[in-house]
ZANU-513324 format. One line per field, with one value per residue (C-alpha): residue number from 1; residue in three letters; y negated, z negated, x negated. Coordinates in pm, 1 decimal. Each point is the difference from the previous one (the first is absolute). Last residue first. Layout:
! ZANU-513324
n: c(NUM, ...);
res: c(ALA, ...);
Y: c(Y, ...);
Z: c(Z, ...);
X: c(X, ...);
This chain:
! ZANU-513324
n: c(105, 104, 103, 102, 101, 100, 99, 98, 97, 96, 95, 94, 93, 92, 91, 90, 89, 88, 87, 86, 85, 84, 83, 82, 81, 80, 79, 78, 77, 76, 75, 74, 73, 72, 71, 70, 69, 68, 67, 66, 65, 64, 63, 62, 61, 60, 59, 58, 57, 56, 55, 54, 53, 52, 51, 50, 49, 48, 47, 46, 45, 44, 43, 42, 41, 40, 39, 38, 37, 36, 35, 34, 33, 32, 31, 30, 29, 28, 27, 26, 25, 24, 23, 22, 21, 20, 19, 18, 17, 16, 15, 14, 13, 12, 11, 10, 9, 8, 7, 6, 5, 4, 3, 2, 1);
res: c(UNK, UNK, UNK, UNK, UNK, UNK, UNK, UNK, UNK, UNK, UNK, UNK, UNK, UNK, UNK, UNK, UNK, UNK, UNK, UNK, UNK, UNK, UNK, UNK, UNK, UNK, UNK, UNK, UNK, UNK, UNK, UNK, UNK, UNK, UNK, UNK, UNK, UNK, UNK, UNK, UNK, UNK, UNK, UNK, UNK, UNK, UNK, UNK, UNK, UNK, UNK, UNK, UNK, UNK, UNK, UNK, UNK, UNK, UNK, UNK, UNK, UNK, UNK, UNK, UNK, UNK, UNK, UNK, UNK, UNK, UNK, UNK, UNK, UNK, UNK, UNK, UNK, UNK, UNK, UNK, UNK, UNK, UNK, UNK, UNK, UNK, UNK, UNK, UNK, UNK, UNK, UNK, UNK, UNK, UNK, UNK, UNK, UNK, UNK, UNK, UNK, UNK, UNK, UNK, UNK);
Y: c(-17364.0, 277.6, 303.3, 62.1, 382.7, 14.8, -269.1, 217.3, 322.4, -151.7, -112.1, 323.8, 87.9, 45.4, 309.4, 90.8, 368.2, 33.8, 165.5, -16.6, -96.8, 43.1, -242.4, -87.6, -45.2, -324.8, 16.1, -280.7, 234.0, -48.8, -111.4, 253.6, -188.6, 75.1, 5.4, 50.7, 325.8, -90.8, 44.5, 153.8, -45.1, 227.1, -150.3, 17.5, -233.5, -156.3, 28.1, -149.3, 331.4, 206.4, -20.9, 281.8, -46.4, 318.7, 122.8, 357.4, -80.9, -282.1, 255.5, 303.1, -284.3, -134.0, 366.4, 116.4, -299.0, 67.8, 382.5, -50.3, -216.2, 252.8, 307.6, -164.3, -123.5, 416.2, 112.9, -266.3, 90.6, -226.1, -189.1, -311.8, -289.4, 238.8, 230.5, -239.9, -227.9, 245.8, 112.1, -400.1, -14.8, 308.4, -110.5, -375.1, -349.8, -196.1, -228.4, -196.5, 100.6, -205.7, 119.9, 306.1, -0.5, -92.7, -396.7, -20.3, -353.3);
Z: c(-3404.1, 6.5, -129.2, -167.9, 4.1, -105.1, -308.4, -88.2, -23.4, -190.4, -240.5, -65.0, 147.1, -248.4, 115.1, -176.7, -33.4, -153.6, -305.7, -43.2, -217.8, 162.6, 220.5, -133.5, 360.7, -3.5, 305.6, 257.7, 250.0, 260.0, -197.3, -281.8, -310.8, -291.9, -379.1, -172.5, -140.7, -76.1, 213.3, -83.3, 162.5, 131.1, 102.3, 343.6, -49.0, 305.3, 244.6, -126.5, -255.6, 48.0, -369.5, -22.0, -289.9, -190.3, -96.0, 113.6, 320.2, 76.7, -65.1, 194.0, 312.1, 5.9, 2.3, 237.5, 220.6, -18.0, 13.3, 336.9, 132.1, -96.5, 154.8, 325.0, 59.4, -118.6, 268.5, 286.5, -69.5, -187.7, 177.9, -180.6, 252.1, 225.7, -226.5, -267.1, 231.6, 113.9, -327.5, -102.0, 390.7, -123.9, -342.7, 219.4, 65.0, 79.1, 292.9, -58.3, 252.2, 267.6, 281.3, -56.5, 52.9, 341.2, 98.2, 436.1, 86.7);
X: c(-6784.6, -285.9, 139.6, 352.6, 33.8, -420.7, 83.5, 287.2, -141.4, -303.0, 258.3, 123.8, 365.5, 304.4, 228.6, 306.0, 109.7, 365.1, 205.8, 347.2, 245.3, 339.4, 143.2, 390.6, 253.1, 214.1, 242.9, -83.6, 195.7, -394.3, -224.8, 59.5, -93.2, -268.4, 52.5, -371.6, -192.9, -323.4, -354.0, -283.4, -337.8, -242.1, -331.9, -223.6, -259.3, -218.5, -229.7, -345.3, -40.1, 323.1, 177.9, 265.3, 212.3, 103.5, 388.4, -74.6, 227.7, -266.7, -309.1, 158.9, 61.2, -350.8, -144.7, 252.1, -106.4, -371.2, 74.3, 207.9, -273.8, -303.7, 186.3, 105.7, -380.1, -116.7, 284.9, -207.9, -315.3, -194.8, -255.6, 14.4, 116.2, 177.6, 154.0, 79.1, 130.0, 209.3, 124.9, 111.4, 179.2, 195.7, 104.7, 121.4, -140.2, 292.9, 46.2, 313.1, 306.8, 161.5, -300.1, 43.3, 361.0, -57.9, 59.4, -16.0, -144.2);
């Protein structure tokens, strides 16, 4: 059995494989299908930088959270390092998310 690094790497459904299903499933042409992802993710992005939570009806909320400064370590010389405050996207799915991820058990 010969291992590729295809075949060591998670699927993942990319910006270009969300503008060709546009253009296949919806007739857009293919520059209109690039258009309407980038300005779906610009759109989500503009509205998490702008301090708003993006709700996603049966997906999911996409919220900005803040976190505080704290004392960290370098793993490595074991030297304590301070994190700065920061803020960070957290993802919570919707319930119906959840339900379709675990299916029939």
């Amino acid at each position: 059995m010969e291992l590729s690094v295809e075949t060591l790497e998670t699927p993942a459904l990319t910006k270009a494989d969300l503008a060709d299903l546009l253009f296949g499933q919806i007739g857009l042409n293919k520059r209109e299908s690039k258009d309407m992802v980038d300005a779906f993710f610009t759109l989500i992005s503009d509205s998490l930088v702008e301090g708003q939570d993006v709700k996603i009806s049966s997906f999911g909320n996409f919220q900005i959270r803040t976190k505080a400064p704290r004392p960290g370590r370098n793993p490595r010389t074991g030297q304590e390092i301070p994190i700065e405050a920061r803020r960070v996207v957290t993802f919570h799915a919707s319930p119906k998310l959840k339900e379709q991820i675990q299916g029939p058990v």
